[in-house]
Structures are given as structure tokens and as C-alpha cells.
C-alpha positions as CSV (number, residue, x, y, z in Angstrom):
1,X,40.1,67.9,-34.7
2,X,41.7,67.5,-38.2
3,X,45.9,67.2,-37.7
4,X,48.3,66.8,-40.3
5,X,47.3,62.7,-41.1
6,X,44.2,63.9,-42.5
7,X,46.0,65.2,-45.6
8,X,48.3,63.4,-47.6
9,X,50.7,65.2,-50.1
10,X,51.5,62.8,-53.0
11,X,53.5,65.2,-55.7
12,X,52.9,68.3,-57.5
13,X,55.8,69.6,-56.2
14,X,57.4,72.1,-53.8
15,X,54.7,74.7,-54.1
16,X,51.5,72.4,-53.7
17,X,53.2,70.9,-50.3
18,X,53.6,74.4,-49.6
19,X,50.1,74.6,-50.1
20,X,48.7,72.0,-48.8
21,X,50.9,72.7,-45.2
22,X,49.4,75.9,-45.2
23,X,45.9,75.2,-45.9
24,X,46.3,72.5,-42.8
25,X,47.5,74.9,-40.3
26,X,44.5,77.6,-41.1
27,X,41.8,75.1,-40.6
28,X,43.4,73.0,-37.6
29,X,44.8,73.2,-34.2
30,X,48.2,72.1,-33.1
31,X,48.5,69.4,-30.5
32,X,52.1,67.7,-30.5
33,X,53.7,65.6,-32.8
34,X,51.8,62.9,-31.2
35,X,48.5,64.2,-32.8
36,X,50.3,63.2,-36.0
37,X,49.7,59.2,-37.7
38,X,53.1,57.4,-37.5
39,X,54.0,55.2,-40.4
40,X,54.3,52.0,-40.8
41,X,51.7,51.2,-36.9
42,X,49.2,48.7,-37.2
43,X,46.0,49.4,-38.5
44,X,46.7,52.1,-41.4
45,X,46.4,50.2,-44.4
46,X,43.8,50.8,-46.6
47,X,41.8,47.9,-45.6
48,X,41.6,49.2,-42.0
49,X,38.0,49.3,-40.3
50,X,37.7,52.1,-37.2
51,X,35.5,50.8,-34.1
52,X,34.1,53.6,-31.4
53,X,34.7,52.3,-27.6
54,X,33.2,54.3,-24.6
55,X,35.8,54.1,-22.0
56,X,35.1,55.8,-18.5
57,X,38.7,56.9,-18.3
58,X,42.0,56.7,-20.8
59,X,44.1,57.6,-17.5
60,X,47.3,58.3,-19.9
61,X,46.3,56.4,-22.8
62,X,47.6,58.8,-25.7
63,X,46.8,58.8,-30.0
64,X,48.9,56.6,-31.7
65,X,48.6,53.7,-28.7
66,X,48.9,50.1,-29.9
67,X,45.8,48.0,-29.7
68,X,46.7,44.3,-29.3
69,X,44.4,41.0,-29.0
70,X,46.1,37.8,-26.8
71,X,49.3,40.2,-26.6
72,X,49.8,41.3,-30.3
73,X,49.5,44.3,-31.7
74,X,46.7,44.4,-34.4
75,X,45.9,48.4,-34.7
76,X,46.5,51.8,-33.3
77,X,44.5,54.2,-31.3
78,X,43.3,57.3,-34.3
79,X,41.4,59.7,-31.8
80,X,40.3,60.2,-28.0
81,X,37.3,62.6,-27.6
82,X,34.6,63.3,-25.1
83,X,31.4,62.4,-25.7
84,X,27.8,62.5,-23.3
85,X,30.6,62.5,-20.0
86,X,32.5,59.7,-21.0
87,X,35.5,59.1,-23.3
88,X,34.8,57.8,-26.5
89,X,38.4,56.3,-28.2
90,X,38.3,55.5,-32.0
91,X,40.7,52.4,-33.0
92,X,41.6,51.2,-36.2
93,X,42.0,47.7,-36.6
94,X,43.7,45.5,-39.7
95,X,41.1,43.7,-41.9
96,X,41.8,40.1,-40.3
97,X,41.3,41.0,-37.2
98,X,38.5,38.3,-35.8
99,X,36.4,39.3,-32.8
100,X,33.1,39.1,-31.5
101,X,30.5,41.7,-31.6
102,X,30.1,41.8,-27.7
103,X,34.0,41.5,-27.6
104,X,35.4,43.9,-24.1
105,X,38.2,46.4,-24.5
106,X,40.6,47.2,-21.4
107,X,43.3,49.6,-21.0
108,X,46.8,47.9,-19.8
109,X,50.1,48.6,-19.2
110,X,53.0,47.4,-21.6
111,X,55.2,46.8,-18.3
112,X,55.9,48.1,-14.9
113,X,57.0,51.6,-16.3
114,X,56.1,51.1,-20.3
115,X,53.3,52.5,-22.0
116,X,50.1,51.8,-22.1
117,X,48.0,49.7,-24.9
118,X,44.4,49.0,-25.5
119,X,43.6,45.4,-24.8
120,X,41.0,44.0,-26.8
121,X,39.5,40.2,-26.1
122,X,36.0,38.0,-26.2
123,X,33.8,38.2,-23.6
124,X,34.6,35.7,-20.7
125,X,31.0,35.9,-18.9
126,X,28.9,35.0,-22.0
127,X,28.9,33.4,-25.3
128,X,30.7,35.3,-28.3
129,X,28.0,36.7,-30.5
130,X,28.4,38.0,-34.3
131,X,32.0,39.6,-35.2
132,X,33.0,42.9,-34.7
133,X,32.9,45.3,-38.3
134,X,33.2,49.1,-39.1
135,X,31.4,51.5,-37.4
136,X,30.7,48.9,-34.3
137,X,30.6,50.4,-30.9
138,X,31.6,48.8,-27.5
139,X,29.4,50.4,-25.1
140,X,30.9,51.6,-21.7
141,X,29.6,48.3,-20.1
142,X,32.4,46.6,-21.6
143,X,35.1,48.6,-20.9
144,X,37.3,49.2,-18.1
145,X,41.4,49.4,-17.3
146,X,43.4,47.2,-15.7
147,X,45.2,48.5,-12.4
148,X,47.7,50.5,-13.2
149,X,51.5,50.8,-11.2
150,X,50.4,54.1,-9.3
151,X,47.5,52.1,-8.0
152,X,49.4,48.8,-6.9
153,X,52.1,50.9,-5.5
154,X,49.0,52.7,-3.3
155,X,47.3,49.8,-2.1
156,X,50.7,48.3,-1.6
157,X,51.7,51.2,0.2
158,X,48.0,51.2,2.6
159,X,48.8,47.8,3.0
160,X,52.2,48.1,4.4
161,X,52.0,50.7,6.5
162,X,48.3,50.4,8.1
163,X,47.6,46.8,7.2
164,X,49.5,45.2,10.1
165,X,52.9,44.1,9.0
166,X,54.5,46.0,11.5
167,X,53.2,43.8,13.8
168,X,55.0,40.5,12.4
169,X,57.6,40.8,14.4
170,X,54.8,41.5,17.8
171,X,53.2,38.1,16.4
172,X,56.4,36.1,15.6
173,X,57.7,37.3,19.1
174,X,54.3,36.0,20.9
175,X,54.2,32.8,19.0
176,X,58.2,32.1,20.2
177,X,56.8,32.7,23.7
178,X,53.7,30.1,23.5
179,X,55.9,27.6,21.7
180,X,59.0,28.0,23.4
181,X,59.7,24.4,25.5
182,X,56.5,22.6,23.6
183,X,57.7,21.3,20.9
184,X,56.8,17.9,22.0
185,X,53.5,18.9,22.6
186,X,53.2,21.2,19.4
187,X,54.7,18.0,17.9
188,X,52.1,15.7,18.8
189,X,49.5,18.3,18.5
190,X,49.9,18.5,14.3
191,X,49.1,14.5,14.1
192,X,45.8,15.1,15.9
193,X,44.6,18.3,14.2
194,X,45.2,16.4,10.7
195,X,43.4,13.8,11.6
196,X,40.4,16.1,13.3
197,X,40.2,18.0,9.7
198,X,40.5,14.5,7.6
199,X,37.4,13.4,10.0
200,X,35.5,17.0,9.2
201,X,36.0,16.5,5.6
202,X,34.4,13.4,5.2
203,X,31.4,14.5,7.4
204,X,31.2,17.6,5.2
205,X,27.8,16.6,3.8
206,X,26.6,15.6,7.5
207,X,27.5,19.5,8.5
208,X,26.4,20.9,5.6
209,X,23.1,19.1,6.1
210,X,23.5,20.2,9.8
211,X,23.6,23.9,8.7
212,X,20.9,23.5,6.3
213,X,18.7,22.0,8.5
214,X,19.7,24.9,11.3
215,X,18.5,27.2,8.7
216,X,15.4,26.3,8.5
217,X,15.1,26.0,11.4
218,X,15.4,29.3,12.0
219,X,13.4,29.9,9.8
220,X,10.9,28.4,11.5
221,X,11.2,29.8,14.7
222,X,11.4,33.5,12.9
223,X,8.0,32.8,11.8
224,X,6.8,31.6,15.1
225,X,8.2,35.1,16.8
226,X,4.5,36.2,18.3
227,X,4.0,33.0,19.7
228,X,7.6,32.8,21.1
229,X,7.0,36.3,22.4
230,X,3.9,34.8,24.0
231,X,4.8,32.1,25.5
232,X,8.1,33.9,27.2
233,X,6.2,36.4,28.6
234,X,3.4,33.6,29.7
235,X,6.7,31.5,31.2
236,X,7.4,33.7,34.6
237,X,3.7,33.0,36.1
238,X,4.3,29.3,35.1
239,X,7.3,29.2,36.9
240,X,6.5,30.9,40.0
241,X,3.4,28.4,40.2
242,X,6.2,25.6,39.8
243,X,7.9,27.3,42.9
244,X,5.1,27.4,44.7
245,X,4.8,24.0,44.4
246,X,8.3,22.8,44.2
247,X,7.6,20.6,47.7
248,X,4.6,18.5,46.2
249,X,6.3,18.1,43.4
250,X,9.3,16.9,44.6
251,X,7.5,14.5,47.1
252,X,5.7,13.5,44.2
253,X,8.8,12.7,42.5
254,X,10.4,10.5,45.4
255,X,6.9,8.5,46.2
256,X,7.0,8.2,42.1
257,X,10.6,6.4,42.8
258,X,9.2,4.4,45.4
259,X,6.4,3.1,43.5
260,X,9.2,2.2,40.5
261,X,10.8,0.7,43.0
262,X,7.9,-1.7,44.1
263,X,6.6,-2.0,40.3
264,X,10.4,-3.3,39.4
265,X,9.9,-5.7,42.6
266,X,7.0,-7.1,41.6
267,X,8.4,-7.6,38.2
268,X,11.0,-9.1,39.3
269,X,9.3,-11.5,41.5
270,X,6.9,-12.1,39.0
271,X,8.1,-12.0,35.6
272,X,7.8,-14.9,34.3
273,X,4.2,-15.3,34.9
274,X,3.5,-12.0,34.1
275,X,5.0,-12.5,30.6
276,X,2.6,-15.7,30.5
277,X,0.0,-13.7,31.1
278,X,0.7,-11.1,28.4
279,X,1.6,-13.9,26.7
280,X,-2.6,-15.2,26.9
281,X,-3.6,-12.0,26.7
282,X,-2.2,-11.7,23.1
283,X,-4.8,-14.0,21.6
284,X,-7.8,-11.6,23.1
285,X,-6.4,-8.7,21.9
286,X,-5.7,-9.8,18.6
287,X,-9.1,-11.1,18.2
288,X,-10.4,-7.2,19.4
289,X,-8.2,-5.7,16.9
290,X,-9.4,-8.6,14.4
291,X,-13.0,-7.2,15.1
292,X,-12.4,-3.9,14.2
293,X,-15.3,-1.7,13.9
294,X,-17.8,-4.4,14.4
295,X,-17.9,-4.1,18.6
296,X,-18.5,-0.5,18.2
297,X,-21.4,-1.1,15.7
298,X,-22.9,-4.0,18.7
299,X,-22.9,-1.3,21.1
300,X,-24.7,1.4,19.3
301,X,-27.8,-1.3,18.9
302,X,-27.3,-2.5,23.0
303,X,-28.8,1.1,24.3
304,X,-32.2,0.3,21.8
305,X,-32.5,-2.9,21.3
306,X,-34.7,-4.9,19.3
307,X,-34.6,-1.9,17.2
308,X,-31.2,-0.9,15.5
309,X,-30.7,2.7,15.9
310,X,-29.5,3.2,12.1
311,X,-32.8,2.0,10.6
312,X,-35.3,3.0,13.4
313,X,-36.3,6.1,11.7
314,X,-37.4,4.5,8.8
315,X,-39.2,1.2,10.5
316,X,-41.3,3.5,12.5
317,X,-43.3,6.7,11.8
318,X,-43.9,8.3,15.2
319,X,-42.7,9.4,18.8
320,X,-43.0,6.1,20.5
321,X,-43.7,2.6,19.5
322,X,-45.0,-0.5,22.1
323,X,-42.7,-3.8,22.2
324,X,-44.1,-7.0,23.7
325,X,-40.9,-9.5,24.7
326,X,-41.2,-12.6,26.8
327,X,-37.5,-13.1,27.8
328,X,-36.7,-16.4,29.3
329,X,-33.4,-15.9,32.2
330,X,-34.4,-19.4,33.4
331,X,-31.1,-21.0,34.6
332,X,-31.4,-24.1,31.9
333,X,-31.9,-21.5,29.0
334,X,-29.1,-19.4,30.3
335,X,-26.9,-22.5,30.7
336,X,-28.2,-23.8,26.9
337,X,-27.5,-20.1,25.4
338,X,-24.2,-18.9,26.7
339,X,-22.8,-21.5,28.1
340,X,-23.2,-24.8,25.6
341,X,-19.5,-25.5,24.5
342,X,-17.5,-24.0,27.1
343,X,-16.1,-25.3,30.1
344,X,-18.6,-24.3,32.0
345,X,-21.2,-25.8,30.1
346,X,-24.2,-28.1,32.1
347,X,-23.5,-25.7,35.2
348,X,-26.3,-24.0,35.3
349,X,-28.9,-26.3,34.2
350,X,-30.0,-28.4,36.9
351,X,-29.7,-31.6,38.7
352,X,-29.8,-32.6,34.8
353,X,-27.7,-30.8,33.7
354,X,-24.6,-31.2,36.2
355,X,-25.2,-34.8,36.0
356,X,-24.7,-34.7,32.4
357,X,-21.2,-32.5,32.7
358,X,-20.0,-34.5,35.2
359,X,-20.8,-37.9,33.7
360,X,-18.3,-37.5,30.6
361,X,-18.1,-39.3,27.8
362,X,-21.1,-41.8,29.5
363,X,-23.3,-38.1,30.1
364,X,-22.5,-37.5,26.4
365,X,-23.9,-41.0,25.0
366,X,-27.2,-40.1,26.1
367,X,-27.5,-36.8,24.2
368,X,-29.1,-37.8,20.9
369,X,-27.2,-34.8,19.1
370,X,-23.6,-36.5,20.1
371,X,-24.6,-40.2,19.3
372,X,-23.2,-41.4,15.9
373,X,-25.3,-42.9,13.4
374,X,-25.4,-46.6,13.8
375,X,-26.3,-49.3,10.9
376,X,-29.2,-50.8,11.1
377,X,-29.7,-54.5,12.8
378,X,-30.1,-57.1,10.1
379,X,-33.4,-58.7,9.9
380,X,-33.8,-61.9,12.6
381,X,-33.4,-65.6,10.7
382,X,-36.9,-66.9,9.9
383,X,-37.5,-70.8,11.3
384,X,-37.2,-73.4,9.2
385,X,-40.3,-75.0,7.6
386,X,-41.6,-78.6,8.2
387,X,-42.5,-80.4,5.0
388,X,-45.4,-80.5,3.7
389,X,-47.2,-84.1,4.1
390,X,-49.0,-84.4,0.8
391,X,-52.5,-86.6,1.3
392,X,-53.1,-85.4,4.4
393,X,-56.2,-83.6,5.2
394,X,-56.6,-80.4,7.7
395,X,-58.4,-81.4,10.5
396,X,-60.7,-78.2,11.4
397,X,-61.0,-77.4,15.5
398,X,-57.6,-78.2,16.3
399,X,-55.2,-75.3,17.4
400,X,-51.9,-75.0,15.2
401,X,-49.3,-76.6,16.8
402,X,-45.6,-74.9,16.4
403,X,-43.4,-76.4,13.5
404,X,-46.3,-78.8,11.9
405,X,-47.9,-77.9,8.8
406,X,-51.2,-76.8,9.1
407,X,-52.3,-79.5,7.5
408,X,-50.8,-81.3,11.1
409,X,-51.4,-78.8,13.2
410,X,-54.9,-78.2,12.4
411,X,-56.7,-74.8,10.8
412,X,-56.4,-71.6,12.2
413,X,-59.6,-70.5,14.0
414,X,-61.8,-68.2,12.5
């Protein structure tokens, strides 16, 4: 639709006006003064640009509307047609107007009963991209109206008369009833409750984790639904079988307390050398844990022994193999191979050996092994030598005579 704004009539007189008017009606319609530009709006100059917006609905937005960014009027509305079900509203904007290509566009109201204007603005859910130019279109996805007074006055209207506000005055009357002749109560009630929501705030994080934890919980159990089904519909033959047996049980349970009751006796009574014996024990156990896998490895050669039972298979080739042992159990061996070094040592070997445990320190000197080395005796004083009589002869035949010379005492015999 072309209306009078779309031709201008700059002189040439009475007759070309004339002409010009004429020419306009013939080729347009007529819609209302308001179809026509009004001087001196926003947006007309010659550096205008138009933008196309795609509104869902105008409601009573009219040509010739203002179009204002942060609450100023920048441009004017030049055209409202429909387009593919929608209405598409053509706005022309002054030359500094700065906006963002993915700016929105809303439709607003002046004030309670002014008119309406076309709000335009950045986006607020993303990041301003580009700036807005001629021929730009802001697609239906970024348009919308704000409420306008027919609406608030509707939901105002739903909310007064089916919202329950009539029945303030049912509530303020019940809550005069209940606190009627409590104040003190009420009074020290409000003390209590602030202190029961300061102590929930700062366990916030505990119940949040509570929550969280519940959840998956649930989540557990939601995926454990079969075997929950299951197991309730295996629970009513367990139970009837713990009926059945309820007596037993519960004799078992009271001879159970009377055998507490004896255990806790005997503890009592002998505590102390109980805990001594733990107390021993600890060293045996330690050494058993100390062992670790090595008594376990003993045992598996106990069941074929000489032969270990890892290797056998390669030391012999065959079903069977012969073994010729001469084992000695003879009390003294026994006594020498288990027993040496113990207190029990000597016990088992004979009239010997018990004499030799049972003598002590003086059994001990005899055993060559326990003797300490001693130093050897030092060499016994030769006797002193006569002196030599020089000129005397030997007499042969006569026996040597102790501490004379040969030469006195006569020669040896042959």
C-alpha cells in the first residue's frame, strides 16, 4: 500500500499538486490519516535505514508508532503488513542508531492508558553480535510484547476473585483463634524457630549432601527393582518358617544370654590372667603372621615327603618310584633333634642325658662343645745341670746316677 508519504510535492505550482493528489488517489487506497508520514517523527531524514521485524502480533500497535532504545525515541513505525501468518512491521531508524545484529524488539506500552511504542534493545541471553544495518531482519524468535493493561487487569481480576483472597479474612479469623491467649508461647516460640533455621543453614551442605546421597540411592534401588520384587515375594515363606520356629529361637536367644552371662563371669573372674595370656599369645601370632606363606608351602611337601610336590614331576618319569629311609625315633635322637636348646632339653635321652640337665652348670662342663678354649700349660722347668768336672774320665759299667755328670755317674748302657 502506497499512501500519500510516498509522493512528495516540492513546487510547480497549483496545477501539478493538483496533479500529483490526483494521480495518488487513482493508484492507492485510503486508510486514515494515520496511514499518512507525520513531520518532523524520528527516523525520516534522509539518512534513515528501514529494518523488517516479524512480530507474532502488533495487538494495537498502529503506523507512525515511535520506536525507542533504553526509553528514547530513535525512529517511527513506516508499515505493518502480513507476511507467511505472521506480522512483519517495517521501522525506520536514524543513522546513529547503534545496535546489535541479534538485537530483540518488543512491543510496550507508553503508560497505564498511553500508546503503544516498539521497544528495541540487545540481546540479554547471549553476546551482542555485528550491528544492526538496512534491510536487516529480526526474525520472529526475537520478538514478543510486553503485557499489556487488558492483560494485568485479567490476571488481576482471576486472581482476586478465584485466587483466594476472599478467604483472608477466614484465615486472619483462624489465626486470631489459634493465637488468641499464646502470646507468651508464640513469643517464645519465634526465639527457637530462628535459631532451628540459623542451625539448618549452616548444615545446608550436610543436607544437600543428604539429598544427594538419597538420590542415588534411589537410584540404586530403582535398578535393583527385579531383585527387590524377588526377594519380597521370597520374604512371606521366610517369615512363616521364622514363626514356626519362633519358640527355638527365642530359647535360643535366652540360653544365648545365659551363656553371656557366664562368659562375662568368667571374664570377670579372670581377666587379668586372661589378658596375660593374650598378652603371650601375641608373640606366637606375630611370628605366624611373620611367616606368611611359608607354613602353607611346609605343608604341601608334609603329605609327599622326601619328594616336594612342585618338582616331583620333573625328578621322576613314571607312575611310582621306590624310597629306602632308615628313620631313627630313638629317644636320644629325638631328645638331640627337637629338643636341644629348650627347656626340655636332656629329657628324653637317658640316664645320661637327665643327669646332664639336671647337673647344671657342672653337667655343662663336661660337654666338649660348651667348654671354652683354655691356653695352653707352659712347658715344666728343666733341672739344673751339675758342672762339668774337667779331667775326669767316664767310668764304663756304672749306671748314671741322677744330677752327676756322666762323666760321674758313669756311661749310659748300651
Amino acid at each position: 500500500m502506497t499512501g500519500f508519504g510516498s509522493r512528495r510535492v516540492r513546487g510547480g505550482g497549483i496545477a501539478a499538486g493538483v496533479l500529483a493528489l490526483s494521480l495518488t488517489m487513482t493508484g492507492c487506497e485510503w486508510e486514515g490519516l494515520n496511514s499518512l508520514p507525520l513531520p518532523g517523527t524520528e527516523g525520516t531524514g534522509g539518512d534513515a535505514y528501514t529494518v523488517e521485524i516479524e512480530m507474532p502480533n502488533v495487538t494495537t500497535l498502529s503506523q507512525n508508532s515511535p520506536v525507542r532504545v533504553n526509553d528514547v525515541t530513535v525512529g517511527t513505525v513506516t508499515g505493518i503488513d502480513v507476511k507467511d501468518w505472521h506480522a512483519q512491521v517495517t521501522v525506520s531508524l536514524n543513522n546513529d542508531v547503534e545496535l546489535p545484529a541479534n538485537a530483540t524488539a518488543k512491543i510496550g506500552q507508553t503508560s497505564l492508558l498511553g500508546s503503544q511504542h516498539l521497544e528495541l534493545a540487545p540481546p540479554t541471553d547471549a553476546e551482542p553480535q555485528g550491528r544492526l544495518a538496512e534491510g536487516d531482519v529480526i526474525p520472529i524468535e526475537r520478538a514478543g510484547a510486553y503485557p499489556t493493561t487488558e492483560q494485568t487487569l485479567s490476571s488481576l481480576s482471576v486472581v482476586l476473585n478465584g485466587g483466594g483472597i476472599a478467604q483472608i479474612r477466614d484465615i486472619t479469623e483462624e489465626l486470631n483463634a489459634a493465637l488468641g491467649g499464646r502470646e507468651a508461647e508464640v513469643r517464645d516460640l519465634l526465639p527457637r524457630l530462628d535459631r532451628l533455621v540459623t542451625s539448618l543453614d549452616r548444615q545446608r551442605g550436610d543436607i544437600i549432601g543428604a539429598m544427594e546421597g538419597l538420590d542415588r540411592l534411589s537410584i540404586t534401588v530403582n535398578q535393583q527393582k527385579p531383585t527387590l520384587e524377588a526377594a519380597l515375594d521370597d520374604i512371606p515363606p521366610g517369615l512363616e518358617v521364622l514363626v514356626a520356629q519362633r519358640q527355638n529361637l527365642t530359647m535360643a536367644l535366652v540360653e544365648l544370654g545365659k551363656l553371656s552371662d557366664t562368659a562375662t563371669r568368667l571374664v570377670d573372674s579372670s581377666g587379668e590372667e586372661l589378658e596375660q595370656n593374650l598378652r603371650n599369645l601375641t608373640p606366637v601370632l606375630a611370628e605366624l603372621a611373620n611367616s606368611g606363606s611359608a607354613l602353607t608351602d611346609v605343608l604341601t611337601l608334609m603329605l609327599t615327603y622326601p619328594f616336594p610336590m612342585r618338582t616331583m614331576d620333573k625328578a621322576i618319569r613314571g607312575d611310582y618310584a621306590n624310597l629306602m629311609m632308615t628313620v631313627d625315633l630313638s629317644a636320644a635322637r629325638v631328645d638331640s633333634n627337637f629338643l636341644t636348646g629348650t627347656a626340655l632339653g636332656g629329657s628324653l635321652g637317658g640316664v645320661e642325658g637327665a643327669v646332664g640337665s639336671l647337673a647344671g652348670v657342672a653337667g655343662q662342663s663336661g660337654d666338649p662343645l660348651q667348654i671354652p678354649l683354655l691356653p695352653a700349660p707352659p712347658p715344666a722347668p728343666k733341672p739344673p745341670q751339675a758342672p762339668a768336672l774337667p779331667g775326669l774320665p767316664q767310668i764304663p759299667g756304672l749306671p748314671q746316677i741322677p744330677g752327676l755328670p756322666p762323666q760321674l755317674g758313669g756311661a749310659p748302657a748300651p
